[in-house]
TORKOL-4160 file (C-alpha; in steps of 0.2 Angstrom, whole numbers, padded with zeros to 4 digits, m for minus):
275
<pt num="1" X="m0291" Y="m0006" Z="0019"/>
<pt num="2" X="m0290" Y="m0007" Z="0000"/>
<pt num="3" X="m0277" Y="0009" Z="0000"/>
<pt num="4" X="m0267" Y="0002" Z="0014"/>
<pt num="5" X="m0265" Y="m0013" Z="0003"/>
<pt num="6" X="m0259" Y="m0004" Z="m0011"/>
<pt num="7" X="m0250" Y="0008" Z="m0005"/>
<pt num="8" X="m0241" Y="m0005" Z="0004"/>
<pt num="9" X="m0239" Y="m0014" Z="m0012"/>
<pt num="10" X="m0231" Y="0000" Z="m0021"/>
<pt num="11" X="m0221" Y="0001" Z="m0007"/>
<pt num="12" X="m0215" Y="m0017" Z="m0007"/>
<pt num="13" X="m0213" Y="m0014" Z="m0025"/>
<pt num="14" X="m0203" Y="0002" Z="m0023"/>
<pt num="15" X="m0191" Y="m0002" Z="m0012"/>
<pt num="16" X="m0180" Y="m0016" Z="m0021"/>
<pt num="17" X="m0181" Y="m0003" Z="m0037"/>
<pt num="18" X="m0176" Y="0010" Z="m0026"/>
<pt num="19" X="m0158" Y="m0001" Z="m0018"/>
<pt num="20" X="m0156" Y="m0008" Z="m0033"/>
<pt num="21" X="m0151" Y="0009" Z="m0041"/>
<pt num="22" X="m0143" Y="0015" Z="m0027"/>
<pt num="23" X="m0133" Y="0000" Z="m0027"/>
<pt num="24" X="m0128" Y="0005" Z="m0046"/>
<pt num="25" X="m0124" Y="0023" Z="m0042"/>
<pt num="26" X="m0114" Y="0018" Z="m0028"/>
<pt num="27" X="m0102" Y="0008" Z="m0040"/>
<pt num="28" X="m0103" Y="0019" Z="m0055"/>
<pt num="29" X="m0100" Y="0036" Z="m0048"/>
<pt num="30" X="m0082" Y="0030" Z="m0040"/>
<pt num="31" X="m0078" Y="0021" Z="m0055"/>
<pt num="32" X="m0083" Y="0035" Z="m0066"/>
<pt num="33" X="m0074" Y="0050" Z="m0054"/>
<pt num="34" X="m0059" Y="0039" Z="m0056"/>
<pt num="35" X="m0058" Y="0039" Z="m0073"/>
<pt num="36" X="m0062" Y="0058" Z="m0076"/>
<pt num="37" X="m0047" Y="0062" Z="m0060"/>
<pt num="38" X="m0036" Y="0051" Z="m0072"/>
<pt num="39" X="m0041" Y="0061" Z="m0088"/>
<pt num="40" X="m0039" Y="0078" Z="m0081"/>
<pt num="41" X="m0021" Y="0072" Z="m0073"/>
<pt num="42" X="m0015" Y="0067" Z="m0090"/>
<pt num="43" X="m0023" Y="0084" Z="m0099"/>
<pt num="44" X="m0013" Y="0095" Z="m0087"/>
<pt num="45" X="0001" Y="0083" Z="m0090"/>
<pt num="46" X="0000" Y="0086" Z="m0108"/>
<pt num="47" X="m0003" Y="0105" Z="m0109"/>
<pt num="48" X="0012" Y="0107" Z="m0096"/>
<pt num="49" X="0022" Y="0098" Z="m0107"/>
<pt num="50" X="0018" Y="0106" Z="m0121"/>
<pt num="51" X="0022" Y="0124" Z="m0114"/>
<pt num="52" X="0033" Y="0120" Z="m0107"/>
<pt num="53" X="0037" Y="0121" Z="m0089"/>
<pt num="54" X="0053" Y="0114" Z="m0091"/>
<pt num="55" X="0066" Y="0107" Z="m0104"/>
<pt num="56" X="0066" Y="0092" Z="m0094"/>
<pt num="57" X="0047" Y="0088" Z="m0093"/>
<pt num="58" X="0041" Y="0077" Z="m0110"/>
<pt num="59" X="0022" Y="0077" Z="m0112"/>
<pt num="60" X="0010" Y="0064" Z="m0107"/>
<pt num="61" X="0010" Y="0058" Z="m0125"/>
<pt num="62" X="0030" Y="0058" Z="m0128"/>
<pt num="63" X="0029" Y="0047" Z="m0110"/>
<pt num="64" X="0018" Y="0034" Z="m0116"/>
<pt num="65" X="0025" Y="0033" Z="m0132"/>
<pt num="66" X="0042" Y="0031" Z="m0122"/>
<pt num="67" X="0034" Y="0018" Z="m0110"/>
<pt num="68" X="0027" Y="0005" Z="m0124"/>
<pt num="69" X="0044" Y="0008" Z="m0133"/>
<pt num="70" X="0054" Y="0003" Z="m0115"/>
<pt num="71" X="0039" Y="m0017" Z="m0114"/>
<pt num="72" X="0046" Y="m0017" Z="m0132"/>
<pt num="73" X="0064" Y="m0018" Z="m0132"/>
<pt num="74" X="0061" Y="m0028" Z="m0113"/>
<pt num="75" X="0072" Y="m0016" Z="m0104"/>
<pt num="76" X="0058" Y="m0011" Z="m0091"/>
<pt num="77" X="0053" Y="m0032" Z="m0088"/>
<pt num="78" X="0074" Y="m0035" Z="m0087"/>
<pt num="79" X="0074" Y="m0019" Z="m0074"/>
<pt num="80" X="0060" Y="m0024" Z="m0063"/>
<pt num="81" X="0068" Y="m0043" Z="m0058"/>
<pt num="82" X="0081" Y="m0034" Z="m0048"/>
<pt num="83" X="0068" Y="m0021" Z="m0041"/>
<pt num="84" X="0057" Y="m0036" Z="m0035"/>
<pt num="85" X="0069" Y="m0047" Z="m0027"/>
<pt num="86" X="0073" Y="m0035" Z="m0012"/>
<pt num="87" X="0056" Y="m0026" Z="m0013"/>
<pt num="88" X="0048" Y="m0045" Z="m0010"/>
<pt num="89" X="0061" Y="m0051" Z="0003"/>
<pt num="90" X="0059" Y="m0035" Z="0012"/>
<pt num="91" X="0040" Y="m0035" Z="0011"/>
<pt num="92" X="0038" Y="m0051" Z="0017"/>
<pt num="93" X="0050" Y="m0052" Z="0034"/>
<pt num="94" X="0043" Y="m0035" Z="0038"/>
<pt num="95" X="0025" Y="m0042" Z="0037"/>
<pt num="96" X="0030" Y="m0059" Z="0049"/>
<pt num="97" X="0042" Y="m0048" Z="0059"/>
<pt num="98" X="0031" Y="m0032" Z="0062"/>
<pt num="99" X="0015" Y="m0043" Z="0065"/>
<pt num="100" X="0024" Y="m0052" Z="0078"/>
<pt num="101" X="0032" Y="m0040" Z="0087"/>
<pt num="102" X="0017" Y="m0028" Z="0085"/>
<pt num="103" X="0005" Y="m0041" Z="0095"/>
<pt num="104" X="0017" Y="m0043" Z="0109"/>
<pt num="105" X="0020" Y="m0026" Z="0113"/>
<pt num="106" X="0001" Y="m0023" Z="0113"/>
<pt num="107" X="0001" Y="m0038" Z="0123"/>
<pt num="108" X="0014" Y="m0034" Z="0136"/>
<pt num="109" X="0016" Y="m0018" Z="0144"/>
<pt num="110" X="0036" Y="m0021" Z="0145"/>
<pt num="111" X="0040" Y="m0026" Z="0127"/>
<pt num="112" X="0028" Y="m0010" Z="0123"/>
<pt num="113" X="0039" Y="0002" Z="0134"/>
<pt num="114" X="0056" Y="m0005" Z="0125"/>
<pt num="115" X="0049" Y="m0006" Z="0108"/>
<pt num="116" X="0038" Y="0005" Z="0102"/>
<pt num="117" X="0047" Y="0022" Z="0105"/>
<pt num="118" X="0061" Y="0015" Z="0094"/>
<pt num="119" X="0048" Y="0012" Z="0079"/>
<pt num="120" X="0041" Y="0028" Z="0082"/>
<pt num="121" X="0057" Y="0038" Z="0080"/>
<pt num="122" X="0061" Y="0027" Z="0065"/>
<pt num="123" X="0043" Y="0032" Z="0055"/>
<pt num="124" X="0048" Y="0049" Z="0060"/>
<pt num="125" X="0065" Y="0050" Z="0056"/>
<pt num="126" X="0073" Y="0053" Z="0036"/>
<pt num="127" X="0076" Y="0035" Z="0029"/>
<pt num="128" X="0087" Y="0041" Z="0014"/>
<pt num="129" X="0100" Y="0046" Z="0032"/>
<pt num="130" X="0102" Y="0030" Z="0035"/>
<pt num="131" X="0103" Y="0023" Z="0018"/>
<pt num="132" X="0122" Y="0027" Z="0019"/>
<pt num="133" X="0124" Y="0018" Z="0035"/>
<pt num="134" X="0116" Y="0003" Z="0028"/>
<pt num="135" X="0129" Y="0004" Z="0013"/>
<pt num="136" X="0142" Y="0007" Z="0024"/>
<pt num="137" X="0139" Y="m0008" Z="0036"/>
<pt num="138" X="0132" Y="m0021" Z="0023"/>
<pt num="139" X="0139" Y="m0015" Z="0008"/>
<pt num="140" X="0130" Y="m0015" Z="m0010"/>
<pt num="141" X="0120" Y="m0030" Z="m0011"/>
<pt num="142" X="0102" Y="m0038" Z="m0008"/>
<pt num="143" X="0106" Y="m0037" Z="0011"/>
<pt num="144" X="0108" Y="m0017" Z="0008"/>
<pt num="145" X="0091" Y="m0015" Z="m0003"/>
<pt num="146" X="0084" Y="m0027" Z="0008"/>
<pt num="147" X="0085" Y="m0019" Z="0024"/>
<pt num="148" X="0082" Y="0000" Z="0016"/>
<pt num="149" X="0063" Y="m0009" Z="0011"/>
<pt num="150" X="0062" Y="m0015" Z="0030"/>
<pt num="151" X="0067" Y="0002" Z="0038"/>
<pt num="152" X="0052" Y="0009" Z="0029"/>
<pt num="153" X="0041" Y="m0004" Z="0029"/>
<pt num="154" X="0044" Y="m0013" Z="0047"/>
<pt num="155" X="0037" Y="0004" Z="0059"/>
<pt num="156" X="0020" Y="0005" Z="0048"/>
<pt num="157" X="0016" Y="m0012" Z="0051"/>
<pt num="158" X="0023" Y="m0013" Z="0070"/>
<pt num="159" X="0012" Y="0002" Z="0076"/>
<pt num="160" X="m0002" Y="m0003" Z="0066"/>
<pt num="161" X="m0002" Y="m0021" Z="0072"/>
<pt num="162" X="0000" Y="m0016" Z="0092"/>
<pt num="163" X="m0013" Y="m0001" Z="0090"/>
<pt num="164" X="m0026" Y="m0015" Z="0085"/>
<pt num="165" X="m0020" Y="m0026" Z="0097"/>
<pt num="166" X="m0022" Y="m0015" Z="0111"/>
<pt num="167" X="m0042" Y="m0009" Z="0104"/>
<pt num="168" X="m0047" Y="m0024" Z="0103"/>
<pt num="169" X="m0068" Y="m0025" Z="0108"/>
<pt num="170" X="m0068" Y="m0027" Z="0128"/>
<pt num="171" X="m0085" Y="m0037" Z="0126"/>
<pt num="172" X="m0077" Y="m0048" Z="0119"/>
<pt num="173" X="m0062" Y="m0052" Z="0130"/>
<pt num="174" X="m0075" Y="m0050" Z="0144"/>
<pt num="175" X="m0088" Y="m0065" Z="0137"/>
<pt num="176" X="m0068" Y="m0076" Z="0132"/>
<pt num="177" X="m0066" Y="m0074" Z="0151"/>
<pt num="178" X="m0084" Y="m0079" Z="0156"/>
<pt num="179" X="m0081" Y="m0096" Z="0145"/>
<pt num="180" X="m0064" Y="m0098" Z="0154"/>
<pt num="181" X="m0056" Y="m0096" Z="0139"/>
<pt num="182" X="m0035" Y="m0100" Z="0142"/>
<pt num="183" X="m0023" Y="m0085" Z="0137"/>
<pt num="184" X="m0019" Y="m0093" Z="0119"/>
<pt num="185" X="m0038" Y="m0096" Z="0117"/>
<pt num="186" X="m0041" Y="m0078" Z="0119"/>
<pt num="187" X="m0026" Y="m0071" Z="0109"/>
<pt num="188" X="m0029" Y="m0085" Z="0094"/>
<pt num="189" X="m0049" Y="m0085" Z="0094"/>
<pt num="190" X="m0051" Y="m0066" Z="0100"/>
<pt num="191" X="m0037" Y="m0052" Z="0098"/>
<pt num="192" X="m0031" Y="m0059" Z="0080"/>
<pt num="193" X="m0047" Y="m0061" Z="0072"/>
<pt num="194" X="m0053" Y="m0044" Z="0079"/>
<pt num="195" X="m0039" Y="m0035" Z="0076"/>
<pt num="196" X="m0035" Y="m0041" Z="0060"/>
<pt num="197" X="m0044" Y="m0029" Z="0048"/>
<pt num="198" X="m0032" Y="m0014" Z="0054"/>
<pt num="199" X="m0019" Y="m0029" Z="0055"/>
<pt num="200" X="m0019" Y="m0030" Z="0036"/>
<pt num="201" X="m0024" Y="m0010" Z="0033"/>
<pt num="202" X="m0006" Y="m0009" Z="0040"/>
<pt num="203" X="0002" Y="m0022" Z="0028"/>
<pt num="204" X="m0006" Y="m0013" Z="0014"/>
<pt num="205" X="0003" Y="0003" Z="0022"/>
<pt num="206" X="0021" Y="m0007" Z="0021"/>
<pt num="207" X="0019" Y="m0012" Z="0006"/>
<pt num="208" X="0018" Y="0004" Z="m0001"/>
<pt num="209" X="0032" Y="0010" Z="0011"/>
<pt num="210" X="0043" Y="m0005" Z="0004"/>
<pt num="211" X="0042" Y="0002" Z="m0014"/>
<pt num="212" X="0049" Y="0019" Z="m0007"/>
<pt num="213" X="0063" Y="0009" Z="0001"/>
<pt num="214" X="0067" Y="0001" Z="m0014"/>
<pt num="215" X="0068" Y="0016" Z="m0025"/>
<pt num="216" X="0077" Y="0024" Z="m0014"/>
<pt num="217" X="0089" Y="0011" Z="m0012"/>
<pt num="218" X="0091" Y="0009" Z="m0029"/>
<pt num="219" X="0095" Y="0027" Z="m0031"/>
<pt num="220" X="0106" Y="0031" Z="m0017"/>
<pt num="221" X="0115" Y="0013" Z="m0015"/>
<pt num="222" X="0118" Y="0007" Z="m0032"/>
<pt num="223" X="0110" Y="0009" Z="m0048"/>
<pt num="224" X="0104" Y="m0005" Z="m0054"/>
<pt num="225" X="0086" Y="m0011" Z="m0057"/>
<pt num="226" X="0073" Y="0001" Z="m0059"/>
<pt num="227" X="0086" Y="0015" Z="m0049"/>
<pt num="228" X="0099" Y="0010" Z="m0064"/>
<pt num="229" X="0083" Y="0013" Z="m0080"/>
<pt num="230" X="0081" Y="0030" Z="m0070"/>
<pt num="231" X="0099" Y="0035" Z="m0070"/>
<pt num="232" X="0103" Y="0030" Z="m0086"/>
<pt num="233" X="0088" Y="0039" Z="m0096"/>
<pt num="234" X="0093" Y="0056" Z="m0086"/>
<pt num="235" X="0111" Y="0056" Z="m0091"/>
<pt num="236" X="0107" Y="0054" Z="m0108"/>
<pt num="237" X="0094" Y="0066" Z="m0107"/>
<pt num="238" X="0079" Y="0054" Z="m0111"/>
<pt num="239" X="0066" Y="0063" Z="m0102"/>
<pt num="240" X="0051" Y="0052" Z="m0111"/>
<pt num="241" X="0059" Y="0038" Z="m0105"/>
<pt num="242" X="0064" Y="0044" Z="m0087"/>
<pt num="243" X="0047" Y="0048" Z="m0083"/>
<pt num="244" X="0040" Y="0032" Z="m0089"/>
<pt num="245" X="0051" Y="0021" Z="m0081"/>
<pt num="246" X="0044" Y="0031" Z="m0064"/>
<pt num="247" X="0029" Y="0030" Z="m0069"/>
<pt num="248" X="0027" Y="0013" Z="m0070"/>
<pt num="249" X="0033" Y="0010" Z="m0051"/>
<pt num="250" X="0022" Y="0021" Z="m0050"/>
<pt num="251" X="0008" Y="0013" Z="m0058"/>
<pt num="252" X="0014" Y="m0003" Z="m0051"/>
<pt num="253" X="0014" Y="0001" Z="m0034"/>
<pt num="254" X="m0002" Y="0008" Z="m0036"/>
<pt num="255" X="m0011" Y="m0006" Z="m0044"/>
<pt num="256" X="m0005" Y="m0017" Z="m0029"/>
<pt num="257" X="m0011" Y="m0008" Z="m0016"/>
<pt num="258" X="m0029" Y="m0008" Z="m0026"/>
<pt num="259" X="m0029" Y="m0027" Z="m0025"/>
<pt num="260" X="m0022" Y="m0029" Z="m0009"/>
<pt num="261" X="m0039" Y="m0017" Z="m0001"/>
<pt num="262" X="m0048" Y="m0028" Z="m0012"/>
<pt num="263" X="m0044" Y="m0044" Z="m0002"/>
<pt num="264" X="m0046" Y="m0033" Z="0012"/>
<pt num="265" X="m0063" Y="m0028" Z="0011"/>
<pt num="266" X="m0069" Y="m0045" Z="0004"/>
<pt num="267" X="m0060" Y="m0054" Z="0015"/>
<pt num="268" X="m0059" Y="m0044" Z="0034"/>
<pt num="269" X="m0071" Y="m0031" Z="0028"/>
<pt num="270" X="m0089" Y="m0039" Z="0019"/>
<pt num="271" X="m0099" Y="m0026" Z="0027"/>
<pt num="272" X="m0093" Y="m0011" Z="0017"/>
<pt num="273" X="m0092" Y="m0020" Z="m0001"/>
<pt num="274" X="m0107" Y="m0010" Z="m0007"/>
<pt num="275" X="m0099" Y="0005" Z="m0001"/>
């Protein structure tokens, strides 16, 4: 009895030990793989520029230089107001648009049958094809950049939004139906919450989508913006100062998609924050 005792002491004494540094490993060993993927990144960066691979491409040192030169003179903030307005505008009716229609084509057969192909063919087709069309119909303005940031950003969060719709647990539309729950119950109460975890995985995915748009709009429509900082550094040869003006929407875009799987795992996700 006395060994039972203690050996189920030791065990008891063991086990919160034992979570508590896996619990660490499994938060330092990402962070610390993170940081040595972005050290080795910027050491081939630097030795390619220094051998170099090309005239045109600086060394990770001459970049950064160039990029705390660019927040000094305030020609990268004055080049990202421009960027934003469209990239925002585009974001945000693609999310309230492609949410919407997304759940009533998972909802009804018929809107499924006349919507989703289109979307389908428009994530599949070249975007910088129709960036022309845009220009030619709505000219050079916000609407122009605004709607190259939808075409790429609206299909992701349509097919997401109906494939979670259409997944959604059966149990759990099968117990709404033995309470007698209405249709709006069951869509409000049910399909949403359920479905919104993949719901928000596939705003995540638009956003990121959006920031291609923009670039590209800002590229191919008219440079001005970000687009403009780009084509202005190449002309004059500035290569430092090319790549760090794409390397911070880059960075930005990057640094918003980690906050926005943030909110998604502490928000629709708790289960796998310890992951």
């Amino acid at each position: 009895m006395a060994v039972s005792i203690r050996t189920d002491g030791e065990a008891a004494g063991l086990a919160p030990f034992s979570n508590r540094n896996t619990t660490g490993a499994s938060w330092d060993q990402p962070i610390l793989l993170r940081l040595v993927s972005i050290a080795l990144f910027a050491g081939i960066w630097e030795v390619a520029g220094r051998i170099p691979v090309s005239f045109a491409f600086p060394t990770f040192s001459d970049t950064v230089v160039a990029f705390f030169g660019l927040l000094a003179d305030g020609s990268l903030a004055t080049a990202y107001i421009p960027t934003l307005q469209p990239l925002v505008l585009g974001v945000v009716l693609s999310a309230f648009l492609g949410v919407g229609l997304g759940t009533i084509c998972g909802l009804w057969r018929t809107g499924e049958w006349l919507l989703i192909p289109m979307f389908i063919v428009l994530q599949a087709a070249p975007v910088a094809a129709f960036i022309p069309m845009v220009t030619f119909v709505y000219g050079i303005g916000m609407t122009a950049k605004t709607l190259a940031v939808m075409i790429l950003a609206l299909p992701v969060i349509v097919l997401n939004t109906y494939k979670a719709v259409r997944n959604v647990n059966e149990s759990l539309l099968v117990m709404c139906r033995s309470f007698m729950g209405t249709r709006w119950q069951t869509v409000a109460k049910i399909i949403l919450p359920d479905a919104s975890p993949v719901i928000f995985a596939g705003l995540r995915l638009g956003v990121a989508a959006g920031f291609v748009g923009v670039v590209l709009a800002e590229l191919l429509i008219i440079p001005t913006g970000i687009g403009d900082l780009i084509t202005f550094h190449r002309s004059r040869a500035d290569y430092a100062e090319m790549y760090a003006t794409i390397a911070s929407i880059i960075a930005l875009s990057t640094l918003t998609l980690v906050f926005l799987q943030w909110v998604e795992v502490r928000v629709f996700r708790p289960e796998s924050r310890g992951a």
